[in-house]
C-alpha positions as CSV (number, residue, x, y, z in Angstrom):
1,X,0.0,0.0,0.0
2,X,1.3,3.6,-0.8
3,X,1.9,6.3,1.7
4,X,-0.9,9.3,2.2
5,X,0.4,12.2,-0.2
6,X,-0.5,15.6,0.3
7,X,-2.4,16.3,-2.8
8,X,-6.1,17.5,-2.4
9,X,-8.7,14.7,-4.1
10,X,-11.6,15.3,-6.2
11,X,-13.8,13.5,-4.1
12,X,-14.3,15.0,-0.7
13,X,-16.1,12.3,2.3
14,X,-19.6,12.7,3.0
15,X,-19.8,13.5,7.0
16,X,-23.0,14.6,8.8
17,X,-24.1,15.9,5.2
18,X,-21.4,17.9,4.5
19,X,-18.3,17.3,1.9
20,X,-14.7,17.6,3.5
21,X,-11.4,16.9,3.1
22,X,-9.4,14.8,5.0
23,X,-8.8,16.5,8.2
24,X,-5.3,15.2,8.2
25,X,-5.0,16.9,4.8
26,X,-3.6,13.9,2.7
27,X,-4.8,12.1,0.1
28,X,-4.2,8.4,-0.9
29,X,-4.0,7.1,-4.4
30,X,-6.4,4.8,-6.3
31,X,-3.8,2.3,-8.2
32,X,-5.4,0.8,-11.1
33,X,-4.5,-3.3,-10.5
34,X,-3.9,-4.0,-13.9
35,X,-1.1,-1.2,-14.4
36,X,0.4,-0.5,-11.2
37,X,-0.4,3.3,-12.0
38,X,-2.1,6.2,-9.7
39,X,-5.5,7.1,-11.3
40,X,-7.0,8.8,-8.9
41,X,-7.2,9.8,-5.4
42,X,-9.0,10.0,-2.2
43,X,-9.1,11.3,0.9
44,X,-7.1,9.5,3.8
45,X,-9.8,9.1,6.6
46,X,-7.8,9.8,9.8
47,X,-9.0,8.1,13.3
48,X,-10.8,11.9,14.0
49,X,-12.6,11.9,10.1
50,X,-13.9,8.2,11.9
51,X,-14.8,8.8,14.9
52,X,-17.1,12.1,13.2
53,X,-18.4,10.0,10.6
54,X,-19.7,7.5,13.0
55,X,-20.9,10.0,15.7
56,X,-22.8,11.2,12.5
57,X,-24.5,7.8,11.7
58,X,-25.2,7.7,15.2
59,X,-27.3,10.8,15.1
60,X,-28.7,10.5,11.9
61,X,-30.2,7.0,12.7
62,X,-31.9,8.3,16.1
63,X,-34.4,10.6,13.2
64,X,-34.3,8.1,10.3
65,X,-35.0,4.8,12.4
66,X,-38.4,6.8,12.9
67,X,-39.0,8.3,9.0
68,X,-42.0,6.2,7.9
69,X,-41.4,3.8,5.4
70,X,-42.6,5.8,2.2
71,X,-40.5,8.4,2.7
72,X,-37.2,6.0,3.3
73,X,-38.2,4.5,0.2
74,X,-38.7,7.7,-1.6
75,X,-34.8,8.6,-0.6
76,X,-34.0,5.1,-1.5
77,X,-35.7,5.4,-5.1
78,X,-34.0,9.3,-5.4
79,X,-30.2,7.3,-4.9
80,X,-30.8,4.6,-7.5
81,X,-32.0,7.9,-9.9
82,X,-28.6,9.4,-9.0
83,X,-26.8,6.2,-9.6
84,X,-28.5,5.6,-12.6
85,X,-27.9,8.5,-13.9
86,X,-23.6,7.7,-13.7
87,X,-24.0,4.3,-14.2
88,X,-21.3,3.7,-16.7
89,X,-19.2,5.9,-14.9
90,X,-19.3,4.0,-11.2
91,X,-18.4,1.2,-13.5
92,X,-15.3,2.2,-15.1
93,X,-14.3,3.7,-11.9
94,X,-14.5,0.2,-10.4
95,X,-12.7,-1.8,-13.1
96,X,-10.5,0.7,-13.1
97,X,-10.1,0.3,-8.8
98,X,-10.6,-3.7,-9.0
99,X,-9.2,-4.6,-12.3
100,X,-12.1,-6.2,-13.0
101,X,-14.3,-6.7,-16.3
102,X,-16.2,-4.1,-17.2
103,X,-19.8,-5.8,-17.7
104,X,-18.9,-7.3,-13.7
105,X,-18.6,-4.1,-12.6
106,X,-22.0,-3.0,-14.7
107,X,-23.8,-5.7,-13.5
108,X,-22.8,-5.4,-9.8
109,X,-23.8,-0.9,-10.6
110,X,-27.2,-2.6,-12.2
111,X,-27.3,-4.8,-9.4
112,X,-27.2,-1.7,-6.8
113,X,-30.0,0.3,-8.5
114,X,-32.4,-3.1,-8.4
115,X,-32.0,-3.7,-5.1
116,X,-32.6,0.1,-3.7
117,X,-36.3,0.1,-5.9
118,X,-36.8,-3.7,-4.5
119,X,-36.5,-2.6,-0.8
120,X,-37.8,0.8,-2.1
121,X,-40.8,-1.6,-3.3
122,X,-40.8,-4.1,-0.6
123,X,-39.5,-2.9,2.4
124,X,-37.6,-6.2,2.9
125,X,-34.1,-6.4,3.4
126,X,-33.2,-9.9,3.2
């Protein structure tokens, strides 16, 4: 595994509904399996970026433990929209990540929206 760099990513973490950068500052490369090169990067979660990401969840469940179902499943409908919409694009950035064929990584991105509209649909996690 490669060392943290200090070069800002792209992609900024999701905490408590807000995008931020690592607060360590430091990135880590996405290295592409089948060529040993850098193609991206992310930020390196530190032990405090944790520890406020899960005190997040924490919080967040107390209100959405109690949203009635149709609206859950409205948010869970909205996602598979979003996903939809960059399908082809979560899936090159997974072959890319996992070296894996392309139409894998489709299915599992087609496999993703299905399941958000079946528990959308169903309520059923199984």
């Amino acid at each position: 595994m490669q060392e943290p760099e200090a070069v800002v990513s792209g992609h900024p973490m999701l905490i408590a509904g807000e995008l931020v950068e690592s607060s360590s500052g430091l990135s880590d490369p996405v290295v592409n399996p089948a060529t040993g090169e850098n193609f991206d990067y992310v930020p390196h979660g530190s032990r405090e970026d944790l520890d406020r990401a899960v005190d997040a969840a924490a919080e967040a469940f107390k209100t959405w433990s109690v949203t009635p179902f149709e609206e859950r499943a409205k948010c869970l409908l909205k996602f598979a929209e979003e996903v939809e919409k960059i399908a082809d694009e979560l899936a090159k950035a997974q072959t890319m990540e996992q070296g894996k064929p392309l139409a894998n990584s489709m299915g599992e991105v087609r496999g993703l929206i299905g399941s958000c509209k079946r528990y959308a649909e169903t309520g059923e996690i199984t």
